[in-house]
SEPA-554529 format. One record per residue (C-alpha): residue number from 1; residue in one letter; y, z, x. Coordinates in nm, 3 decimals, padded with zeros to 5 digits. Each point is the difference from the previous one (the first is absolute). Layout:
BEGIN
PT  num  residu    north       up     east
PT  NUM       a        Y        Z        X
...
// end
This chain:
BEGIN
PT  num  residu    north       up     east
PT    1       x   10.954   17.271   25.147
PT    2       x   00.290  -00.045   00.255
PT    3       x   00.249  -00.295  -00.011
PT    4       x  -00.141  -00.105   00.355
PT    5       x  -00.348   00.004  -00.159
PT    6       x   00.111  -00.222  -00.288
PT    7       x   00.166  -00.238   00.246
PT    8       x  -00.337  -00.013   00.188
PT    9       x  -00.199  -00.052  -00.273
PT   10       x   00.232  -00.274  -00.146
PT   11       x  -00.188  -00.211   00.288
PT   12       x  -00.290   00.026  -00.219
PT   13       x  -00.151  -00.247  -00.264
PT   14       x   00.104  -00.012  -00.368
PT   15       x  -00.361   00.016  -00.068
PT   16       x   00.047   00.377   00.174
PT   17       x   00.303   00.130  -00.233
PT   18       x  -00.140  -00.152  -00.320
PT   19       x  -00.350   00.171   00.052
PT   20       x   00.144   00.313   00.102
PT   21       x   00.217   00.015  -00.315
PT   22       x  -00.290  -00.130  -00.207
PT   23       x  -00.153   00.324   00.083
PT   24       x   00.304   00.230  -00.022
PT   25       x   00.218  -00.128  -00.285
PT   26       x  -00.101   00.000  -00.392
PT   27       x  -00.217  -00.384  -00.163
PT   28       x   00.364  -00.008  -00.186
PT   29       x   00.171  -00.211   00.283
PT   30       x   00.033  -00.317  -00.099
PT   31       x   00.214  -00.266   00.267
PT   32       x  -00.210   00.107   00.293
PT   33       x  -00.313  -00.236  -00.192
PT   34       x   00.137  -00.298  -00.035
PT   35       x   00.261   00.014   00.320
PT   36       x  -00.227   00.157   00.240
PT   37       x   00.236   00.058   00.247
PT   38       x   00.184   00.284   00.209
PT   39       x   00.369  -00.034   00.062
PT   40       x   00.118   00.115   00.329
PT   41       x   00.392  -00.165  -00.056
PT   42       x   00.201  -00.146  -00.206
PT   43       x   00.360  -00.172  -00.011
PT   44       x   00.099  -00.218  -00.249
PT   45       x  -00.234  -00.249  -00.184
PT   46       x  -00.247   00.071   00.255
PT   47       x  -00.288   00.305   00.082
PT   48       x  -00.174  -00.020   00.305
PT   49       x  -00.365   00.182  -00.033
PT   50       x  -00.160   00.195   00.271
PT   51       x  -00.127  -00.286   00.180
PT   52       x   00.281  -00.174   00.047
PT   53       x  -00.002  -00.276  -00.283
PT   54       x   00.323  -00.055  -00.166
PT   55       x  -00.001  -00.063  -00.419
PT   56       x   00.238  -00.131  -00.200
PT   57       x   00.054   00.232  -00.290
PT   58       x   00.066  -00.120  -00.326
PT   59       x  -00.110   00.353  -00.159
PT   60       x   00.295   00.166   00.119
PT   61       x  -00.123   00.365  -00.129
PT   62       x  -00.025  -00.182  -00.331
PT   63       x   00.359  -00.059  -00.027
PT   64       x   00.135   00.310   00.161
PT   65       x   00.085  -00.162   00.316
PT   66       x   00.324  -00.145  -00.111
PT   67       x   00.073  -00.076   00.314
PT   68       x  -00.324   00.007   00.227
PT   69       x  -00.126   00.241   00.221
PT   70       x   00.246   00.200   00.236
PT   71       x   00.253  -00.171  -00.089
PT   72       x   00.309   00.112   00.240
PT   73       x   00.211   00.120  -00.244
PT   74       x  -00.286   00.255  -00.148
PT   75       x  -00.110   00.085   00.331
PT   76       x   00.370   00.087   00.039
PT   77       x   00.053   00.168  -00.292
PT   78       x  -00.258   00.221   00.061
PT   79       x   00.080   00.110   00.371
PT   80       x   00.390   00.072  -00.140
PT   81       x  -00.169   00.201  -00.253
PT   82       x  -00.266   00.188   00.258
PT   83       x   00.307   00.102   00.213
PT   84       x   00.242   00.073  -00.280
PT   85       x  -00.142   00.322  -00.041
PT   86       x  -00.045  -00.042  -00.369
PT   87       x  -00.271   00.203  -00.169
PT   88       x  -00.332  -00.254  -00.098
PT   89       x  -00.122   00.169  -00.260
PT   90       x   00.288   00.142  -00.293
PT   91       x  -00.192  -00.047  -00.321
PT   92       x   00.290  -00.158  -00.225
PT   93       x   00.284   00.201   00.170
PT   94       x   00.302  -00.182   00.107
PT   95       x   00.076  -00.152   00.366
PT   96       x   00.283  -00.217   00.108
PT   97       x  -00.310  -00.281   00.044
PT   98       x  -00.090   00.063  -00.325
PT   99       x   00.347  -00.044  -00.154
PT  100       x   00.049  -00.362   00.176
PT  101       x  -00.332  -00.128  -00.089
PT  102       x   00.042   00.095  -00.370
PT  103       x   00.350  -00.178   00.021
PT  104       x  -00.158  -00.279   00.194
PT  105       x  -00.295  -00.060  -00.252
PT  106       x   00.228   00.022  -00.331
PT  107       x   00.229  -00.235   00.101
PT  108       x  -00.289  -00.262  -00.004
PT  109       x  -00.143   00.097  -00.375
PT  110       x   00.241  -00.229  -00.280
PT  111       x   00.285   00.208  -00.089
PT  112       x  -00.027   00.194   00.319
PT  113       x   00.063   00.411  -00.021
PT  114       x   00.189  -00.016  -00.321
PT  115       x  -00.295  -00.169  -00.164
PT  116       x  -00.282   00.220   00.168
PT  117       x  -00.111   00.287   00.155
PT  118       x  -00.295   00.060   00.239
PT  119       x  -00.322   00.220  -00.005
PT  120       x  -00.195   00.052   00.319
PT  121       x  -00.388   00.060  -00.056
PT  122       x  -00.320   00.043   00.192
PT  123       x   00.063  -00.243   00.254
PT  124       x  -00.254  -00.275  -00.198
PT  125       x   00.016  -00.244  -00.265
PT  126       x  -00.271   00.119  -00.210
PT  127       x   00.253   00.348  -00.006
PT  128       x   00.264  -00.158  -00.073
PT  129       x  -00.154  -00.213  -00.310
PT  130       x  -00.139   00.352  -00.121
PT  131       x   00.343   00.177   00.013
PT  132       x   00.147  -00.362  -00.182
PT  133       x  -00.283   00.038  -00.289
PT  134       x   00.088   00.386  -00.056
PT  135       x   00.382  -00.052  -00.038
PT  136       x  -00.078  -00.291  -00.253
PT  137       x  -00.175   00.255  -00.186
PT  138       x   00.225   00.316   00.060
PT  139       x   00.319  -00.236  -00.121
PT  140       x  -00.175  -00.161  -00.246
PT  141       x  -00.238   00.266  -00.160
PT  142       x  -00.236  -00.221  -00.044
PT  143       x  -00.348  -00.032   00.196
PT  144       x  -00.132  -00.330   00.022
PT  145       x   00.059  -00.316   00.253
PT  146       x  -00.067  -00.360  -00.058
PT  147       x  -00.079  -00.188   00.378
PT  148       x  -00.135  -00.361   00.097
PT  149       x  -00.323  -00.158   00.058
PT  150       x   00.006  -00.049   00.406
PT  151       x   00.257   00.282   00.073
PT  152       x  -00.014   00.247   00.293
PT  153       x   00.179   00.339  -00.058
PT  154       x  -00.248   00.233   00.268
PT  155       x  -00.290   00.200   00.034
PT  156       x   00.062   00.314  -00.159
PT  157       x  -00.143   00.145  -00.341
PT  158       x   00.299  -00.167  -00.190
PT  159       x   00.102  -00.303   00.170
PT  160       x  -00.348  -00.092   00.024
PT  161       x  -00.012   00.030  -00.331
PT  162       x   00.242  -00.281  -00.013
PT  163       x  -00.122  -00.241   00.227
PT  164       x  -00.151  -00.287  -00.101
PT  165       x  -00.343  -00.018   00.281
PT  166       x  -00.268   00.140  -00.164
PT  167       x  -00.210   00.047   00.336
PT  168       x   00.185   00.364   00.089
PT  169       x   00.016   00.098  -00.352
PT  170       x  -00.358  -00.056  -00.094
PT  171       x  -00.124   00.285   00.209
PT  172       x   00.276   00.269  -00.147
PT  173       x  -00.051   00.133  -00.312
PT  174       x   00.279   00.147  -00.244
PT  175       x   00.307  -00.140   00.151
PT  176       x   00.369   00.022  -00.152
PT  177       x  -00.060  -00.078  -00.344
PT  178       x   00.258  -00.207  -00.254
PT  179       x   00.012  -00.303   00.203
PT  180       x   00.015  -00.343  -00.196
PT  181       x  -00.064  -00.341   00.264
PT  182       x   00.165  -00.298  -00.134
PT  183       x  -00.045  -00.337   00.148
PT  184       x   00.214  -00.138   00.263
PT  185       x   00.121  -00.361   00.076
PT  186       x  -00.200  -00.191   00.248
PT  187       x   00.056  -00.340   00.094
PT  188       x  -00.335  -00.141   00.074
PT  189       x  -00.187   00.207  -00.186
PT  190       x   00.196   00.065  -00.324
PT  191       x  -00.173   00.342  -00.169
PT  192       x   00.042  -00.192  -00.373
PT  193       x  -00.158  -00.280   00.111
PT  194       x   00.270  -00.226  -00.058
PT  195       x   00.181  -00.055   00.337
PT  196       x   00.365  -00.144   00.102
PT  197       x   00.323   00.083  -00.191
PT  198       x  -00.177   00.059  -00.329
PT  199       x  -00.227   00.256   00.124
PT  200       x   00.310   00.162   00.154
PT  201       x   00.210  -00.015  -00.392
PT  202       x  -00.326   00.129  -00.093
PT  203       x  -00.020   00.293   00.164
PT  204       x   00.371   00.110  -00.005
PT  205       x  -00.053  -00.040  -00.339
PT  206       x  -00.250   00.203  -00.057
PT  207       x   00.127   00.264   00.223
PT  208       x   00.282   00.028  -00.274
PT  209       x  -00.196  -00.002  -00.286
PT  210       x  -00.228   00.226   00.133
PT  211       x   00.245   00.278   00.069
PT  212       x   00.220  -00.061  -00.371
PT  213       x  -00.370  -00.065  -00.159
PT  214       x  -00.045   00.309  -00.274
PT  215       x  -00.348  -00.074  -00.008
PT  216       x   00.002  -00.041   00.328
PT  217       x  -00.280   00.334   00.016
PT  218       x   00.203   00.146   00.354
PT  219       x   00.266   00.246  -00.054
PT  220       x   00.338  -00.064   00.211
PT  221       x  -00.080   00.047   00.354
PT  222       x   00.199   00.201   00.237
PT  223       x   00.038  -00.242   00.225
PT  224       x  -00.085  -00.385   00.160
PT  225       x  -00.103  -00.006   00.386
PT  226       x  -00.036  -00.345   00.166
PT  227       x   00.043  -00.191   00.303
PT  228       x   00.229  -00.282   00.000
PT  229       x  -00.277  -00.183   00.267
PT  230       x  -00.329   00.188  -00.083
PT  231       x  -00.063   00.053   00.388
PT  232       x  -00.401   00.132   00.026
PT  233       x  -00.044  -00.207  -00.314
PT  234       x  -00.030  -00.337   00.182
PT  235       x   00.453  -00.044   00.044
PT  236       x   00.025  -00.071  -00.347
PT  237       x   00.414  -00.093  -00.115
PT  238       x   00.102   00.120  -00.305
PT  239       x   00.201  -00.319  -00.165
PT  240       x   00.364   00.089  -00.069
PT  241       x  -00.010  -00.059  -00.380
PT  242       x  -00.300   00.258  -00.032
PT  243       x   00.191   00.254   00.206
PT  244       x   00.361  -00.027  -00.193
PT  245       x  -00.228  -00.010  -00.318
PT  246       x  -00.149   00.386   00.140
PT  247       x   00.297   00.087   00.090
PT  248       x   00.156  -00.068  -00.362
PT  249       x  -00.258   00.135  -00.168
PT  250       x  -00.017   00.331   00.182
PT  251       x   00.370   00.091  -00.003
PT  252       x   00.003  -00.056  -00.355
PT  253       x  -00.272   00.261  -00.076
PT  254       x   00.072   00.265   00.258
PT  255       x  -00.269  -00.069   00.186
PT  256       x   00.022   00.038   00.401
PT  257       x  -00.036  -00.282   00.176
PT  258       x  -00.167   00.095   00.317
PT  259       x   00.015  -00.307   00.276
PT  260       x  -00.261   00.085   00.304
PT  261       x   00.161  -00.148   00.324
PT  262       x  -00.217   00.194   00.249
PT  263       x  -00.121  -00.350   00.127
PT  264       x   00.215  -00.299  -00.119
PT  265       x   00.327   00.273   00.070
PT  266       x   00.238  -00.103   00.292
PT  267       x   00.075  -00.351   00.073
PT  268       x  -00.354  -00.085  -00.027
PT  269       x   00.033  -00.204  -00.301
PT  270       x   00.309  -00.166   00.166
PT  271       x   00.214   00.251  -00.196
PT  272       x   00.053   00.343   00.035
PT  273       x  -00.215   00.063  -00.254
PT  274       x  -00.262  -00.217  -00.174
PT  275       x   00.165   00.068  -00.364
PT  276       x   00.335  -00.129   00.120
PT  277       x  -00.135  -00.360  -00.032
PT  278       x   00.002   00.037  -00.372
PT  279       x   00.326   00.186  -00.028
PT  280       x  -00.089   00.343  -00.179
PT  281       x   00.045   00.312   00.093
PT  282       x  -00.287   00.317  -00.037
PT  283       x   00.008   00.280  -00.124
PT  284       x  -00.187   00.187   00.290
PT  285       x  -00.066  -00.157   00.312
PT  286       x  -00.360   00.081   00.188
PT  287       x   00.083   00.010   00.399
PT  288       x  -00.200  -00.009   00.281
PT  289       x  -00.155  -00.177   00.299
PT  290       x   00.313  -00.183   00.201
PT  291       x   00.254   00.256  -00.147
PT  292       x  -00.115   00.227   00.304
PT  293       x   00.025  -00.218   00.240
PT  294       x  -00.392   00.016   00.085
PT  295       x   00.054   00.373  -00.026
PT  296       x  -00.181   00.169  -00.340
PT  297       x   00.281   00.061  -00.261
PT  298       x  -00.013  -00.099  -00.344
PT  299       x   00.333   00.037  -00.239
PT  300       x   00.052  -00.086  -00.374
PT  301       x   00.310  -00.172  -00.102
PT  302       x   00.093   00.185  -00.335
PT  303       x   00.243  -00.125  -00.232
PT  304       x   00.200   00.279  -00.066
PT  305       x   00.004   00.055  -00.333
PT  306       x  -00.409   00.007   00.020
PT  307       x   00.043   00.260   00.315
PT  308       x  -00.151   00.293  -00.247
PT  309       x  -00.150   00.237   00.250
PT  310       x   00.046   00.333   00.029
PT  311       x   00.014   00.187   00.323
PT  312       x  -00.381  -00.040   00.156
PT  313       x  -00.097  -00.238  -00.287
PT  314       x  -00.180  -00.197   00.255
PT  315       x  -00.054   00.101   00.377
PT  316       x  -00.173  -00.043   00.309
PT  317       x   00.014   00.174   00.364
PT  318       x   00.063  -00.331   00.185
PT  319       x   00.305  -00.130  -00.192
PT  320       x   00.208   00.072   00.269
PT  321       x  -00.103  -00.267   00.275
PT  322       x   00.326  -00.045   00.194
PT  323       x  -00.166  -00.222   00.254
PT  324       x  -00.117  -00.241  -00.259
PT  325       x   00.372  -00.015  -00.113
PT  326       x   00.136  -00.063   00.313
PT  327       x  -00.234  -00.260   00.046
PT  328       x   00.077  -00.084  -00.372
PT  329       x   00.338  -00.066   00.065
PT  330       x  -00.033  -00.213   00.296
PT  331       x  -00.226  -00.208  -00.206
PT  332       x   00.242  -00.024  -00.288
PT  333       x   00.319  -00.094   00.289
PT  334       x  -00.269  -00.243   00.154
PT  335       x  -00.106  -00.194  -00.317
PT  336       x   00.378  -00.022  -00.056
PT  337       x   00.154  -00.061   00.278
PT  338       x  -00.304  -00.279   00.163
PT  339       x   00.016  -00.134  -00.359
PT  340       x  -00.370   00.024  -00.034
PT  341       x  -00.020  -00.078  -00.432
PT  342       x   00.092  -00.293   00.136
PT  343       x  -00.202  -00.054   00.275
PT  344       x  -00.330   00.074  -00.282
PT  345       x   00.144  -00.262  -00.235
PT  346       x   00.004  -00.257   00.302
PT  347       x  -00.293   00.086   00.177
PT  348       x  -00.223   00.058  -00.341
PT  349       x   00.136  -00.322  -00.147
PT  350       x  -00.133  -00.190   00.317
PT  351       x  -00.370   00.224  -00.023
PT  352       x   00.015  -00.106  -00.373
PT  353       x   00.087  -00.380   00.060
PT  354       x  -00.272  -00.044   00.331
PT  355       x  -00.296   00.172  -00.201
PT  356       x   00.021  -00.226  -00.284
PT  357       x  -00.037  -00.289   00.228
PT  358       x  -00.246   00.174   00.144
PT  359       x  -00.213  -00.001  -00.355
PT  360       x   00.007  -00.312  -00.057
PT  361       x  -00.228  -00.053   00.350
PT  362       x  -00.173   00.333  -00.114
PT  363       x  -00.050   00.018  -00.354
PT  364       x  -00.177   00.337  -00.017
PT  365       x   00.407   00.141   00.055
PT  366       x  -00.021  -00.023  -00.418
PT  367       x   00.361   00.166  -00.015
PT  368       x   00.295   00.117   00.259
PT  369       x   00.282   00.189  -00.168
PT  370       x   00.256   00.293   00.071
PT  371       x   00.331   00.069   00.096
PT  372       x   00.190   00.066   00.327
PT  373       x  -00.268   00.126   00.226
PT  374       x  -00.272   00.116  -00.233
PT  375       x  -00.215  -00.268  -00.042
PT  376       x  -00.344  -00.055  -00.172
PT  377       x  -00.284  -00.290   00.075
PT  378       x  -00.260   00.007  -00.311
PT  379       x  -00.324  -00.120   00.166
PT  380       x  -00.212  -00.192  -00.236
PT  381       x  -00.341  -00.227  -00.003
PT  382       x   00.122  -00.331  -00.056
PT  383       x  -00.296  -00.130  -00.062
PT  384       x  -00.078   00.176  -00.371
PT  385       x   00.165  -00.121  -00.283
PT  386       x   00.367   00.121  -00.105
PT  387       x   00.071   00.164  -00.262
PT  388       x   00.198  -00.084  -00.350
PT  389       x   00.353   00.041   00.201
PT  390       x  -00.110  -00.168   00.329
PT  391       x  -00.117   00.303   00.224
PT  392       x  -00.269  -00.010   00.227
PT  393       x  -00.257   00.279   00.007
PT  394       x   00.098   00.295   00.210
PT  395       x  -00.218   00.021   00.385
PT  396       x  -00.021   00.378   00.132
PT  397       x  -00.279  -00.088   00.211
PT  398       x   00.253  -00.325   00.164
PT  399       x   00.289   00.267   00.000
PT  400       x  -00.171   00.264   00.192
PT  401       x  -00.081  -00.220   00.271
PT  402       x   00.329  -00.158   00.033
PT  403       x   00.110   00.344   00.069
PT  404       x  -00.245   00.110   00.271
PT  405       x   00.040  -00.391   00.158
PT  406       x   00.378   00.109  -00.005
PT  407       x  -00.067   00.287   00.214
PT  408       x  -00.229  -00.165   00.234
PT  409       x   00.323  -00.253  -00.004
PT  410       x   00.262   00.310   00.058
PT  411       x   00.124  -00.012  -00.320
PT  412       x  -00.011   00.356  -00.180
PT  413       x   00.080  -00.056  -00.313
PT  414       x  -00.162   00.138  -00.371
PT  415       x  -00.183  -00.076  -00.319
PT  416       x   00.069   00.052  -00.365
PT  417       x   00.005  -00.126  -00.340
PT  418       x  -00.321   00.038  -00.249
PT  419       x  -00.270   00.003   00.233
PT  420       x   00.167  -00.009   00.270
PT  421       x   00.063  -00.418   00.036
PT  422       x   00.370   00.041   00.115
PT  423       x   00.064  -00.029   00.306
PT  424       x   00.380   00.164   00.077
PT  425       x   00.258  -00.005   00.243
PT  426       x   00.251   00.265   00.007
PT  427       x   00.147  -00.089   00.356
PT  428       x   00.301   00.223   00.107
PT  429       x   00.360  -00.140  -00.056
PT  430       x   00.043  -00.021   00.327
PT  431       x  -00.258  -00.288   00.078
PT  432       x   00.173  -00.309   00.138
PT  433       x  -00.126  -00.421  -00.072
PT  434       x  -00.186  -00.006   00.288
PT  435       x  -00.193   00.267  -00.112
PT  436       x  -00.038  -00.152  -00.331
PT  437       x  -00.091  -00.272   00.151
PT  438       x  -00.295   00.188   00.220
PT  439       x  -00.106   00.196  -00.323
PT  440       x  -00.068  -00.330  -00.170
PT  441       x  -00.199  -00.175   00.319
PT  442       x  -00.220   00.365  -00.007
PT  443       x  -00.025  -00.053  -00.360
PT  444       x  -00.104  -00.371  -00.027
PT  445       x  -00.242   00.003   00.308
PT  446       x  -00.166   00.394  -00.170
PT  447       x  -00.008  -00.231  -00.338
PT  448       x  -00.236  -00.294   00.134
PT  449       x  -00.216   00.286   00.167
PT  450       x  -00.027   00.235  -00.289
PT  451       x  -00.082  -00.368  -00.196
PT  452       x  -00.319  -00.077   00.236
PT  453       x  -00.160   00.339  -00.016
PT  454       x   00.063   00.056  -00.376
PT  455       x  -00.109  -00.390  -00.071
PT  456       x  -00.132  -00.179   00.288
PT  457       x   00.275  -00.231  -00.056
// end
């Protein structure tokens, strides 16, 4: 099909695209269901569809739009890069881009380039958690991994393998074996049943015992992955305590700690990095997402005296993507330079504060919690009985149509958490109050309408 033909048929209905691609493209896709819509443009925190309506997005490529769509410094970025002349494909050889990016991107990892070095992968997160998990074990010698309850690592054999969501794994059989889950800290909904600070102790305790326990029954694992705010896992924050305790523990038995940033990674969290809020420093560092600047790259920050490859220990064709790291660094100068960490702390501090008013008019919002701009909303049925520590029943059925009453509101914006009952916001750092302010009159107003067709009430 011709570009005039697309323009033409961009007139059409998004009823049109989405059956056409219902009948081309594989039952895998997953967005297109519950955001039944076809994007014609996009700039900023907004997409406008094919017929002309405008959304506010609040999806943001789940967190890879750093800073929204088209933003004028990628756009720009990639023309200078178009015209350059530079090759777009070079595998992992070296380009002048290259070299300024890599200089650009270790200067923001703790301890800079005398502390780390990179490793550019297939450009997706799921790659780069796969190349992570076989250094652990090439350094280490050792085979197995302990990850979290909740976590989100990818969809391949072995980071699947290490995700928490059953729902994808149930269906694969004889995926990366050696994988130990331990629990991880949750706020409203404490895994040991005990809840608040002592359920936290509990926990980092355990996580210490468990690893120095000679009757434990697991041998010494290669390595422990983790997100510092379990994204897909319903924006769970690790508490600081529990992640110095890991920390300890790991470095004292050689074991590689492995932080996953693909999501929570790049000012999101209102830090650089999500694991900078509790003052510790990884071992290997899983990047992806923003880092290309809403290009594909993904890129490992490798302590270097873990950095055990040998030539070709771990490839791919597209490592190379020099578009994605000119449009990497221009995200890196932007974040820096328009001081966006602090623009998430501000604006997700005022998200945070509004929505708990807002639960105490609506109390099916059973918990809102987060950092920066990644923010979770548990939905819950107020109406059934707490439990021992205070929390409400979880509502999939309420969630689900808080999310389509969002879109018929022009909010895009996701699910997650067990079940589904969390509803997220992972609005780009770019998004200004008044657009806070217009997410949360969309939200409110979608709330009461989701509330009448899920409960007559």
């Amino acid at each position: 099909m011709t570009l005039a033909a697309v323009e033409t048929n961009s007139r059409s209905t998004n009823e049109y695209y989405l059956a056409r691609q219902n009948q081309m493209e594989s039952n895998v896709r997953s967005y297109p269901r519950k955001l039944p819509l076809a994007i014609a443009k996009a700039h900023g925190c907004w997409v406008t569809d094919v017929e002309g309506t405008e959304y506010l997005d609040c999806l943001a490529g789940a967190g890879t739009l750093a800073l929204g769509h088209n933003h004028p410094a990628v756009i720009e970025s990639i023309q200078t890069t178009l015209a350059s002349g530079l090759p777009l494909h070079t595998l992992d050889l070296t380009t002048p881009l290259k070299d300024a990016f890599t200089e650009a991107l270790l200067e923001q990892l703790p301890g800079g380039k005398d502390a780390y070095c990179l490793q550019f992968c297939g450009p997706s997160g799921a790659d780069g958690t796969e190349a992570a998990i076989k250094l652990a074990k090439t350094f280490t010698g050792r085979s197995s991994v302990i990850s979290f309850s909740g976590g989100y690592h990818g969809m391949t054999h072995g980071a699947l393998a290490m995700t928490g969501n059953l729902s994808a794994k149930n269906a694969v059989h004889g995926l990366m074996p050696g994988v130990q889950f331990m629990p991880y800290p949750h706020e409203y909904r404490c895994p040991l049943g005990i809840g608040s600070e002592a359920g936290v102790d509990a926990l980092t305790y355990y996580f210490e015992n468990f690893i120095e326990d000679v009757e434990s029954g697991v041998t010494k694992p290669a390595a422990v992955i983790l997100e510092a705010i379990q994204g897909e896992g319903g924006v769970v924050v690790a508490p600081t305590k529990w992640l110095k305790k890991i920390r300890e523990v790991t470095e004292k038995h050689g074991i590689v700690l492995i932080l996953d940033e693909v999501q929570a990674g790049f000012a999101r969290s209102g830090k650089m990095f999500a694991f900078e809020h509790a003052g510790i420093e990884p071992d290997v560092i899983v990047m992806s997402k923003a880092v290309g600047g809403s290009l594909p790259l993904a890129v490992l920050g490798i302590k270097r005296k873990f950095d055990a490859w040998q030539p070709a220990g771990h490839t791919g064709t597209f490592r190379g993507n020099q578009m994605a790291m000119g449009t990497g660094i221009a995200t890196l100068k932007a974040i820096r330079d328009q001081n966006l960490a602090q623009n998430a702390q501000e604006r997700g501090d005022f998200l945070q504060a509004e929505l708990k008013k807002m639960a105490t008019e609506f109390p099916c919002i059973g918990n809102v919690r987060g950092r920066g701009l990644m923010l979770g909303i548990e939905i819950v049925d107020e109406s059934q009985h707490p439990d021992h520590m205070g929390s409400l029943p979880a509502d999939a059925k309420l969630a689900a149509a808080i999310q389509t009453a969002c879109f018929n509101n022009q909010l895009l914006l996701e699910k997650g958490g067990r079940n589904g009952t969390v509803i997220r916001l992972l609005c780009p750092l770019i998004i200004t109050q008044a657009e806070c302010e217009e997410v949360l009159v969309r939200f409110k107003r979608a709330l009461a309408e989701a509330l009448v067709a899920v409960r007559g009430a």
